[in-house]
Every structure is written in C-alpha cells, then in structure tokens.
Gaussian input, Z-matrix of N, CA and C with variables (Angstrom, degrees):
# hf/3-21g

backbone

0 1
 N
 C     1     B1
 C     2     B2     1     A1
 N     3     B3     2     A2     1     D1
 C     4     B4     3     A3     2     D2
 C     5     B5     4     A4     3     D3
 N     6     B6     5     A5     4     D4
 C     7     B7     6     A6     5     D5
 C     8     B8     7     A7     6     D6
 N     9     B9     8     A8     7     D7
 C    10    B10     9     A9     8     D8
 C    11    B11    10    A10     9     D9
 N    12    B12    11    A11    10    D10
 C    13    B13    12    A12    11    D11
 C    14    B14    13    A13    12    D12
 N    15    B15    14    A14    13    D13
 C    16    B16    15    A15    14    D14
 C    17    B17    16    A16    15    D15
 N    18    B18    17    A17    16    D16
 C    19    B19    18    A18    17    D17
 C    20    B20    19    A19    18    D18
 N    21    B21    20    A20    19    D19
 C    22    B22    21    A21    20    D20
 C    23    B23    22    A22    21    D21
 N    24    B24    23    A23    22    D22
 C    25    B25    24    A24    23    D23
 C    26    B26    25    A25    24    D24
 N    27    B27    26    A26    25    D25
 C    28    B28    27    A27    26    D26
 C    29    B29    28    A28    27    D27
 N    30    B30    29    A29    28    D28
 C    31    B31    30    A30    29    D29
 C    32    B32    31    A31    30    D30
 N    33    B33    32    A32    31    D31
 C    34    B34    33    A33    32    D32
 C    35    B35    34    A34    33    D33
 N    36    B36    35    A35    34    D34
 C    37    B37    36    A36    35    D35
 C    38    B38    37    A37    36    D36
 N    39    B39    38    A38    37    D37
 C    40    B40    39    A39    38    D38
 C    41    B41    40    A40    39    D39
 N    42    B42    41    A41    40    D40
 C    43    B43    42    A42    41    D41
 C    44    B44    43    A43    42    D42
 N    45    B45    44    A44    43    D43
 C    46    B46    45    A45    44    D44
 C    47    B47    46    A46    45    D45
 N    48    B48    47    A47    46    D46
 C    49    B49    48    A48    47    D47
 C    50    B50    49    A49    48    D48
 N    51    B51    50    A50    49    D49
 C    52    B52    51    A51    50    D50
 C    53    B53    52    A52    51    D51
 N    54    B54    53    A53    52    D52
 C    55    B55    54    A54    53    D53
 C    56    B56    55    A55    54    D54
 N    57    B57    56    A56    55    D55
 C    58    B58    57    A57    56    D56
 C    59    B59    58    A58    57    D57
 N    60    B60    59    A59    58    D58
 C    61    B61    60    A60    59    D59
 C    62    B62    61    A61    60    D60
 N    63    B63    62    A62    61    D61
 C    64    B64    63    A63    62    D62
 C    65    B65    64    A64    63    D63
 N    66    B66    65    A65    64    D64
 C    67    B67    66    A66    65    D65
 C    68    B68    67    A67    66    D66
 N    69    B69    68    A68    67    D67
 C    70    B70    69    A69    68    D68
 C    71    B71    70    A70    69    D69
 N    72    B72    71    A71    70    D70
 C    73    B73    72    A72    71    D71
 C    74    B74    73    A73    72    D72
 N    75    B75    74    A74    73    D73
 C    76    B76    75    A75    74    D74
 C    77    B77    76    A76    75    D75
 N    78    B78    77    A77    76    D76
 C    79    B79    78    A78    77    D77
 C    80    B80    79    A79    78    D78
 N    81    B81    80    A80    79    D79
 C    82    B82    81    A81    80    D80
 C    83    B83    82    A82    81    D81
 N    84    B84    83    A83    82    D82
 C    85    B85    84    A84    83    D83
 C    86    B86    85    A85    84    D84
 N    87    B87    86    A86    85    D85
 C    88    B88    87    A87    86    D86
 C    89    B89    88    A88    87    D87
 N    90    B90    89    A89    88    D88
 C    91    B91    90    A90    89    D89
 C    92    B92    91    A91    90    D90
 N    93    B93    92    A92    91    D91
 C    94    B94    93    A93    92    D92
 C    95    B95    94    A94    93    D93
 N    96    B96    95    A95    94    D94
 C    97    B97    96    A96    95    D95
 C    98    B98    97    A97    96    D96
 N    99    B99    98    A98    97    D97
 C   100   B100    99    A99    98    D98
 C   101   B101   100   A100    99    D99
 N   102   B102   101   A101   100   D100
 C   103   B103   102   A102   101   D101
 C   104   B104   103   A103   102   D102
 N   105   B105   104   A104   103   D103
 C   106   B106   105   A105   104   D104
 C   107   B107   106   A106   105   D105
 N   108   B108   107   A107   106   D106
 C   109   B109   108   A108   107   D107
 C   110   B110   109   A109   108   D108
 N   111   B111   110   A110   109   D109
 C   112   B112   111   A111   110   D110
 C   113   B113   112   A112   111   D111
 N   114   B114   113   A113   112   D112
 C   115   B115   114   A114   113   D113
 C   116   B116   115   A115   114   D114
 N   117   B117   116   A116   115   D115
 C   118   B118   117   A117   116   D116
 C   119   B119   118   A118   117   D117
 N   120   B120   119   A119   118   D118
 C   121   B121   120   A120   119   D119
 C   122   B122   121   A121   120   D120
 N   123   B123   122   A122   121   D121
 C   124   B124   123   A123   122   D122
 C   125   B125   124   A124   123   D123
 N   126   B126   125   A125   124   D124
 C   127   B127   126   A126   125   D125
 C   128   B128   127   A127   126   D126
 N   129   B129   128   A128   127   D127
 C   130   B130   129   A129   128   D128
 C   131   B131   130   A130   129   D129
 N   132   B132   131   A131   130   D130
 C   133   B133   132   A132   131   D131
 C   134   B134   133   A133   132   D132
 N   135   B135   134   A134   133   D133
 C   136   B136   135   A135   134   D134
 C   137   B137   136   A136   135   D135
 N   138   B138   137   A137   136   D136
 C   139   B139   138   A138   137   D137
 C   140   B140   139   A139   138   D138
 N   141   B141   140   A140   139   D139
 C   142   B142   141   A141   140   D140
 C   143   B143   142   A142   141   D141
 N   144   B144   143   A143   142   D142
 C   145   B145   144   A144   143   D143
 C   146   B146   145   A145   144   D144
 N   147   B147   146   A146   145   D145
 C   148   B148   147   A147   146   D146
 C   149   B149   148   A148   147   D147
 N   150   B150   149   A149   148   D148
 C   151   B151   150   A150   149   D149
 C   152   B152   151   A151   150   D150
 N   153   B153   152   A152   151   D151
 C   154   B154   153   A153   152   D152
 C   155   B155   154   A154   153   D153
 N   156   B156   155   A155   154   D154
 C   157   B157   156   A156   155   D155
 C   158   B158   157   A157   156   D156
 N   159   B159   158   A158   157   D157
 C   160   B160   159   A159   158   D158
 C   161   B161   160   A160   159   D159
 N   162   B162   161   A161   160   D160
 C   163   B163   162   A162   161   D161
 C   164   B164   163   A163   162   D162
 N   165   B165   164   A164   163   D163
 C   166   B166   165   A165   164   D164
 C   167   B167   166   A166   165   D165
 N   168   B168   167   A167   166   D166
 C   169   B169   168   A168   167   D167
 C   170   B170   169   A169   168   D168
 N   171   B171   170   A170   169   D169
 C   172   B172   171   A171   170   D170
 C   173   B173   172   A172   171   D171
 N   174   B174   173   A173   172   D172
 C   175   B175   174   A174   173   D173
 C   176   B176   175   A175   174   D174
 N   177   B177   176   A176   175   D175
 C   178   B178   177   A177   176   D176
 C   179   B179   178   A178   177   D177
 N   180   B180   179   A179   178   D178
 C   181   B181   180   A180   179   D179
 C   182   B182   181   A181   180   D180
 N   183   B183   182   A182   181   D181
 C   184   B184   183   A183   182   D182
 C   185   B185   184   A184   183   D183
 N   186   B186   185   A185   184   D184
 C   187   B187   186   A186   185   D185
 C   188   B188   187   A187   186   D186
 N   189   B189   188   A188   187   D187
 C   190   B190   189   A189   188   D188
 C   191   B191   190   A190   189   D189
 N   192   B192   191   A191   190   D190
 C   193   B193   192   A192   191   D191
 C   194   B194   193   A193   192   D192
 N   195   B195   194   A194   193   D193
 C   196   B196   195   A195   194   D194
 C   197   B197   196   A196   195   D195
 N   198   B198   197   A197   196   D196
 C   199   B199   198   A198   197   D197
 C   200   B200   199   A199   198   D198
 N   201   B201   200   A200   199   D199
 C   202   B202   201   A201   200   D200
 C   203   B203   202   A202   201   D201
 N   204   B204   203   A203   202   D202
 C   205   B205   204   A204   203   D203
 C   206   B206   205   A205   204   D204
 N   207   B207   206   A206   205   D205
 C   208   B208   207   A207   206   D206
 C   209   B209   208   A208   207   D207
 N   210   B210   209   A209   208   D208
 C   211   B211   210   A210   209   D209
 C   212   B212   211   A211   210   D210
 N   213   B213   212   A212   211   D211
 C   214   B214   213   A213   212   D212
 C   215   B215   214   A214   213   D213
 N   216   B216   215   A215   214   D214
 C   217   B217   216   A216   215   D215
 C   218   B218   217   A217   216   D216
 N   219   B219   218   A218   217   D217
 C   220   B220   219   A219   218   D218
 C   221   B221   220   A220   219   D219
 N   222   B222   221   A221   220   D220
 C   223   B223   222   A222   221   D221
 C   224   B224   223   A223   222   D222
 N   225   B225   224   A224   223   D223
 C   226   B226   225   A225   224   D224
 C   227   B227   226   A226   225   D225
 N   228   B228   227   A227   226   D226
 C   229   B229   228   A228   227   D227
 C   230   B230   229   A229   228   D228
 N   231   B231   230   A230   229   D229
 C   232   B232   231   A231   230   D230
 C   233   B233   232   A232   231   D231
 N   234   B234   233   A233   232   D232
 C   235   B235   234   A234   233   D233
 C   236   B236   235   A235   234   D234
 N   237   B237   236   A236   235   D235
 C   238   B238   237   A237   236   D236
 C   239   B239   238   A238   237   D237
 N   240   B240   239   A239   238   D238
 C   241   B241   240   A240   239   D239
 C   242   B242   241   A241   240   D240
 N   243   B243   242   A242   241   D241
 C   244   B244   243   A243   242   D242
 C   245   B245   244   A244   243   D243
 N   246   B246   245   A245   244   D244
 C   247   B247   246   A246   245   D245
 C   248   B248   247   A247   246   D246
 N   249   B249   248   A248   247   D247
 C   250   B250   249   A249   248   D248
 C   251   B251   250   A250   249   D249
 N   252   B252   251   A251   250   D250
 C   253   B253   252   A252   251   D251
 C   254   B254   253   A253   252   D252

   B1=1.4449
   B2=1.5358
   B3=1.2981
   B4=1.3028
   B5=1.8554
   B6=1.4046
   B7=1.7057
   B8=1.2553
   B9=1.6218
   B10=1.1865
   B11=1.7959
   B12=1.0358
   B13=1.8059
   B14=1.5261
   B15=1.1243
   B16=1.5482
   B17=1.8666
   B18=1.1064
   B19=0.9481
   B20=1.8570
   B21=1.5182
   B22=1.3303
   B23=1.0703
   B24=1.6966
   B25=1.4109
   B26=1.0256
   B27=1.2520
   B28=1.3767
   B29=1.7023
   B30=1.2858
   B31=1.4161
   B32=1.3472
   B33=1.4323
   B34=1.0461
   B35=1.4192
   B36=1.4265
   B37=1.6877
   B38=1.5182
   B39=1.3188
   B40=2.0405
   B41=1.3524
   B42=1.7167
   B43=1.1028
   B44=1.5495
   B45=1.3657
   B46=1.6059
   B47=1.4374
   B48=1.5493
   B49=2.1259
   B50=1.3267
   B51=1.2238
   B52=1.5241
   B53=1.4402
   B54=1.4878
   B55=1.6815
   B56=1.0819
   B57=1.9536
   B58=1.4504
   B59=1.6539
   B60=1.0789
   B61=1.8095
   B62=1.5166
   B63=1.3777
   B64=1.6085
   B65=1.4381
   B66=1.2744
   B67=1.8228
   B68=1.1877
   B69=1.3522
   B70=2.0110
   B71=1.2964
   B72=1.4284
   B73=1.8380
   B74=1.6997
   B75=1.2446
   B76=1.5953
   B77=1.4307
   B78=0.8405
   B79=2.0194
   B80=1.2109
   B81=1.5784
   B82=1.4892
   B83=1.1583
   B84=1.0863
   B85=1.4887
   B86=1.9111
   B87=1.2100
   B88=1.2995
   B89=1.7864
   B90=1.3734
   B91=2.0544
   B92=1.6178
   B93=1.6742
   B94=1.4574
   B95=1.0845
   B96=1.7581
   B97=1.2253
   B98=2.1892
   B99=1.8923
   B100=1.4092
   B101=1.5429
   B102=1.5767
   B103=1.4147
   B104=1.5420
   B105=1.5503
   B106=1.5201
   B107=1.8694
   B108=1.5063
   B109=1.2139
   B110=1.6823
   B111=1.4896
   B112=1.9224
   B113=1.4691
   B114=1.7051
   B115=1.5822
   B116=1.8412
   B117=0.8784
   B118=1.0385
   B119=1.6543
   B120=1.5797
   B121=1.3516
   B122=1.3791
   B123=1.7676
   B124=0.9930
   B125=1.7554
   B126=1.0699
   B127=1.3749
   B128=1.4048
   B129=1.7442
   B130=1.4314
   B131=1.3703
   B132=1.5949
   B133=1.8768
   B134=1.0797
   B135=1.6223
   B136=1.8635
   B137=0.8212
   B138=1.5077
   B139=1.4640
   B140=1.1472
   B141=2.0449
   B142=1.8052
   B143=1.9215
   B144=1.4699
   B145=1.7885
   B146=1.4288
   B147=1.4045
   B148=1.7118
   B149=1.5548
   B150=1.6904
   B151=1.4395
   B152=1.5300
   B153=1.3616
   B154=1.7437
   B155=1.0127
   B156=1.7684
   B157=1.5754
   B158=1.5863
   B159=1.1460
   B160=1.8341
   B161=1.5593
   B162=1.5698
   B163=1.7764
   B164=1.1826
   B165=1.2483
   B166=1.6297
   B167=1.7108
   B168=1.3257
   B169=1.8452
   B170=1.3158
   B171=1.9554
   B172=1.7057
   B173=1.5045
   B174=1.3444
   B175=2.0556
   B176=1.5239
   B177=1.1110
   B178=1.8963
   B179=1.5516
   B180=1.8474
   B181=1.7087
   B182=1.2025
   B183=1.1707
   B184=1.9354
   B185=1.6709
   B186=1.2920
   B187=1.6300
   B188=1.8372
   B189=1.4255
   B190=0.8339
   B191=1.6180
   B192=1.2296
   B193=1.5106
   B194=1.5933
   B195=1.6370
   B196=1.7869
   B197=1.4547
   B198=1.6460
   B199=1.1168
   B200=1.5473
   B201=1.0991
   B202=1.1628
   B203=1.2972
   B204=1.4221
   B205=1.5756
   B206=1.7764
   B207=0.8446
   B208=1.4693
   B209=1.9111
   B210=1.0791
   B211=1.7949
   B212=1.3178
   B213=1.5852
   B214=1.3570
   B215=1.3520
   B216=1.2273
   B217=1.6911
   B218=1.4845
   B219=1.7287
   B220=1.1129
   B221=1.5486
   B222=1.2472
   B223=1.1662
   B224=1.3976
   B225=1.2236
   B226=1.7128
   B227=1.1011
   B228=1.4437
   B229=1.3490
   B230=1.1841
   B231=1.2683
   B232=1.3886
   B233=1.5649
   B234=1.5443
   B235=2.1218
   B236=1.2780
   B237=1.3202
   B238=1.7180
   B239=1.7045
   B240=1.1176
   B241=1.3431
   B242=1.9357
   B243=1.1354
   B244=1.6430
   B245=1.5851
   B246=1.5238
   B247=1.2957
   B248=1.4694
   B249=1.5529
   B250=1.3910
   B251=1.6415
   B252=1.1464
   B253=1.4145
   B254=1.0087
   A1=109.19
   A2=113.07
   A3=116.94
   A4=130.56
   A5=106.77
   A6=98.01
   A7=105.35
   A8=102.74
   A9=125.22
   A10=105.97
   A11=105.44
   A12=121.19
   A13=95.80
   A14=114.39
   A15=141.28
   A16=95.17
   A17=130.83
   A18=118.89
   A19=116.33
   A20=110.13
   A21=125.91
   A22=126.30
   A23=106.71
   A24=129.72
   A25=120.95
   A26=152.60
   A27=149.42
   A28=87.48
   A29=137.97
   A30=148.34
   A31=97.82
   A32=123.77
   A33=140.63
   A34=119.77
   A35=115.60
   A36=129.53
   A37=99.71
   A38=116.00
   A39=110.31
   A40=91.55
   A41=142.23
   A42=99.03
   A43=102.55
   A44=139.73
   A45=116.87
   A46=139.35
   A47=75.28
   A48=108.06
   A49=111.27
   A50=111.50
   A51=124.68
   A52=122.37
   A53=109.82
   A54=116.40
   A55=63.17
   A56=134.82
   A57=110.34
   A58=135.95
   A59=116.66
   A60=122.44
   A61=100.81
   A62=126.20
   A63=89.46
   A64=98.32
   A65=139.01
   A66=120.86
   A67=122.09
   A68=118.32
   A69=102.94
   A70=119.38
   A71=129.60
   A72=132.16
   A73=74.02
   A74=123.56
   A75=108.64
   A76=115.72
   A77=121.45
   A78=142.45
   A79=85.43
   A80=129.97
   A81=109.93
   A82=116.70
   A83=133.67
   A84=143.19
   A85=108.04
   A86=105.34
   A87=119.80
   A88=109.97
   A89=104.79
   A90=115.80
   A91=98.48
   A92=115.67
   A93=130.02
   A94=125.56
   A95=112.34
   A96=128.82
   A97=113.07
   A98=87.90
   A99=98.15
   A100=130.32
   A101=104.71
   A102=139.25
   A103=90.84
   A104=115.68
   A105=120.21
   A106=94.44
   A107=116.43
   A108=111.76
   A109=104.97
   A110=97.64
   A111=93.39
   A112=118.99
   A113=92.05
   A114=106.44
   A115=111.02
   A116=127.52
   A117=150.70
   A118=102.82
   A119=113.87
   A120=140.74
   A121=107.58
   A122=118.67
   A123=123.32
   A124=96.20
   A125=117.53
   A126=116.66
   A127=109.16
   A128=110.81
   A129=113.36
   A130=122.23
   A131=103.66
   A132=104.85
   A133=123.32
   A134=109.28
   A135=126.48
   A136=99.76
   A137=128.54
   A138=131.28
   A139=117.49
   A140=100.25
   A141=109.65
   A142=108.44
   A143=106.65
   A144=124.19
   A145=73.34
   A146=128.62
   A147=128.28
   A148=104.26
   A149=105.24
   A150=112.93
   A151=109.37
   A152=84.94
   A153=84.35
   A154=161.40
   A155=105.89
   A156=108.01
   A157=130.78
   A158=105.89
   A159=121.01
   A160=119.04
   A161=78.51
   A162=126.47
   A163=104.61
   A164=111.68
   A165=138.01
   A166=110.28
   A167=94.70
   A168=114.51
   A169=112.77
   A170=97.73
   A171=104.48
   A172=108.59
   A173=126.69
   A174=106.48
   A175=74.06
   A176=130.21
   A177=112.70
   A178=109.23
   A179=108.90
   A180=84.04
   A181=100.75
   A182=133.16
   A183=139.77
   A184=104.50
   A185=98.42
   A186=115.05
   A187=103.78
   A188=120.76
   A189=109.14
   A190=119.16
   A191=108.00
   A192=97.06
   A193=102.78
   A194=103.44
   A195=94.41
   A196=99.75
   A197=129.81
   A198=127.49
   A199=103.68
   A200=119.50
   A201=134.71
   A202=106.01
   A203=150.77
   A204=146.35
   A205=102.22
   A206=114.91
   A207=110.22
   A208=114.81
   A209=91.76
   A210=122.95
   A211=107.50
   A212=96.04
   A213=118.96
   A214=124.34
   A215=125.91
   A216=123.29
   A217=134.20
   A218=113.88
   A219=118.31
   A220=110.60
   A221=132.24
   A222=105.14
   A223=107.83
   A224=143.62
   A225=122.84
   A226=145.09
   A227=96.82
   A228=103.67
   A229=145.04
   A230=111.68
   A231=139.62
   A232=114.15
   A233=93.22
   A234=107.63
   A235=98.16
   A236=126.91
   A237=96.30
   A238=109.88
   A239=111.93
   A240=95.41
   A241=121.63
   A242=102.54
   A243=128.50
   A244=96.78
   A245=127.48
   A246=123.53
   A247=127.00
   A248=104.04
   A249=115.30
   A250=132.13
   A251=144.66
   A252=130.00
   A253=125.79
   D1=101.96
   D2=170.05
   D3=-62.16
   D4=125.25
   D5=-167.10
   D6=-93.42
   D7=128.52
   D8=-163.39
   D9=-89.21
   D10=-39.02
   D11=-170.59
   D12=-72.06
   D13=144.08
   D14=176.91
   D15=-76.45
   D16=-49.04
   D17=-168.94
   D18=-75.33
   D19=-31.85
   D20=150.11
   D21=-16.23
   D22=-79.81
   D23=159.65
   D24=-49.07
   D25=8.79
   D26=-157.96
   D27=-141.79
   D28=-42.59
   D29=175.73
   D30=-49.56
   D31=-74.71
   D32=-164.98
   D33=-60.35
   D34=-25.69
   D35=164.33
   D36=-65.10
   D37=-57.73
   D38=-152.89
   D39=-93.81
   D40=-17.73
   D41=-165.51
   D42=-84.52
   D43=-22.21
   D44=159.71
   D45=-11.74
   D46=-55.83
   D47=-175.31
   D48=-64.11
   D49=-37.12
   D50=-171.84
   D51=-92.11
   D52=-11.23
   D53=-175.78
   D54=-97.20
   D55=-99.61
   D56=-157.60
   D57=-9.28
   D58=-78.04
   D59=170.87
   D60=-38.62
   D61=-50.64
   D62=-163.14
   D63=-91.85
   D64=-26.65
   D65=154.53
   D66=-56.48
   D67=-15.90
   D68=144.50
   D69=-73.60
   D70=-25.65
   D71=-147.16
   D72=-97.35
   D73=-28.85
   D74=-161.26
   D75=-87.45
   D76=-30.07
   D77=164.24
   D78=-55.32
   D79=-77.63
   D80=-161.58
   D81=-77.08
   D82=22.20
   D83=159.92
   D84=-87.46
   D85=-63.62
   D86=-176.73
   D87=-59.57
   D88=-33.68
   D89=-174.22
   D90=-75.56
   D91=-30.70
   D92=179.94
   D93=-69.06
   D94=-35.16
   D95=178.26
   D96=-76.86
   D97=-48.98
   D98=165.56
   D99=-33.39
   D100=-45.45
   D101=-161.44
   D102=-60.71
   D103=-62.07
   D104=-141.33
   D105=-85.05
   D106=-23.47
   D107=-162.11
   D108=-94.28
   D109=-9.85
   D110=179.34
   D111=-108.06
   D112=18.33
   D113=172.51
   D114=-58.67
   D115=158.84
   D116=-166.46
   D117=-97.26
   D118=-97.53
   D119=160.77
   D120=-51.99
   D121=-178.88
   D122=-175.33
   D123=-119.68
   D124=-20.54
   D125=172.01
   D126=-50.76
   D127=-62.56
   D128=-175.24
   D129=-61.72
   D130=-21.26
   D131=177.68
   D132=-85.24
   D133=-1.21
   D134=177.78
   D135=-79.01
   D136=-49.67
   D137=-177.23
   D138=-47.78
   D139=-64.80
   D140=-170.18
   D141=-49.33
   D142=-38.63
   D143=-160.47
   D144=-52.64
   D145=-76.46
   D146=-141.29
   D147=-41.14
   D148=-36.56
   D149=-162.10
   D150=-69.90
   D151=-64.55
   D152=159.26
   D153=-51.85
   D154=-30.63
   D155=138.76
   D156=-49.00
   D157=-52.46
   D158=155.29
   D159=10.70
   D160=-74.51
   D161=-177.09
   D162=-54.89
   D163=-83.72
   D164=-175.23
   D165=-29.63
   D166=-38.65
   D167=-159.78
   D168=-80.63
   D169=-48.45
   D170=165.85
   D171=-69.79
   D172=-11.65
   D173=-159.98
   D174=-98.24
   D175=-23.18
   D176=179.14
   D177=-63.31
   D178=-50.11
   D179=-163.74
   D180=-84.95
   D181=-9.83
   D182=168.15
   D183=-38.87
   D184=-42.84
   D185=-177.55
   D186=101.43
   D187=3.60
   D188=-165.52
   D189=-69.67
   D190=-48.32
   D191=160.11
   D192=-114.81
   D193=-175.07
   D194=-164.06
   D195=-92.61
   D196=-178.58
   D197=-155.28
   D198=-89.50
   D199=-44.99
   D200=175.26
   D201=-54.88
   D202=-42.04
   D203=150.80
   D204=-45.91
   D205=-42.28
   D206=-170.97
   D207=-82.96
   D208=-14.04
   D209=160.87
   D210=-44.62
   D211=-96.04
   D212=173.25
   D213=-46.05
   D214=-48.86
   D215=157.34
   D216=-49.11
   D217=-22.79
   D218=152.30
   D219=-79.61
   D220=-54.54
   D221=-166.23
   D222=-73.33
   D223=-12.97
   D224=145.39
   D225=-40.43
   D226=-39.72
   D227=153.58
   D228=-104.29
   D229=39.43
   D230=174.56
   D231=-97.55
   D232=-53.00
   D233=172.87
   D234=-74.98
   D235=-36.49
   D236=-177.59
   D237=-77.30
   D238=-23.10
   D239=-179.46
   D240=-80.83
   D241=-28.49
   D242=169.19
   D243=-56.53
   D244=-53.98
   D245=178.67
   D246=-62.94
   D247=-2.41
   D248=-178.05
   D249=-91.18
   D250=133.13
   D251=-169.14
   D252=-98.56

C-alpha cells in the first residue's frame, strides 16, 4: 500500500531514525544501571550512581522513558548503593 499523505511519508522516514536513537539511549541506560549495581565498593558505585542518574535524567526529559520510571530507578539505586560498605 503505497502512502499517499505527505504526513504518512514523513512518519515513515523518522520513525526508523527514532526507534534507532532510543535503542541506543536505552543500552546506555541499562550498561549505566549495570555499571552502578556490579560495583564492588561503595566509593566506585557513588561514582557509577552519579553517572547514572546523568542518564536516567536526560532519557526522562528526552521523553524517552517517563519520569516517574526514571524516579524509581534512581531511588533503587540509591538503597543499593547506601546498603553497601
């Protein structure tokens, strides 16, 4: 079925572009999250957390995931790292 509508065609160009970007923005969300939870120490997971909040903070106002997911993923990883010695 060929798309006839201009606005169609214009859908069909970005949404490629745009599943790409957020299955990149989402790996480095998920490699960020990885980072802070396979810390060892708590020094090194203060570090990774900052990064990952970083992350978390830009894929919220990006819209990539919603803010409130990016909420809750910081404060998880806040107690696991607080629980650490």
């Amino acid at each position: 079925m060929p798309l006839r509508h201009k606005s169609a065609q214009k859908r069909a160009r970005q949404t490629p572009k745009r599943t790409e970007y957020n299955k990149h923005f989402k790996a480095k969300i998920k490699s960020a999250l990885k980072n802070v939870s396979s810390a060892k120490d708590k020094d090194t997971a203060s570090k990774e957390l900052k990064k990952a909040v970083k992350v978390l903070d830009r894929a919220a106002v990006k819209g990539i995931i919603h803010r409130n997911n990016a909420a809750n993923k910081k404060s998880k990883l806040t107690k696991a790292v607080n629980k650490l010695k």
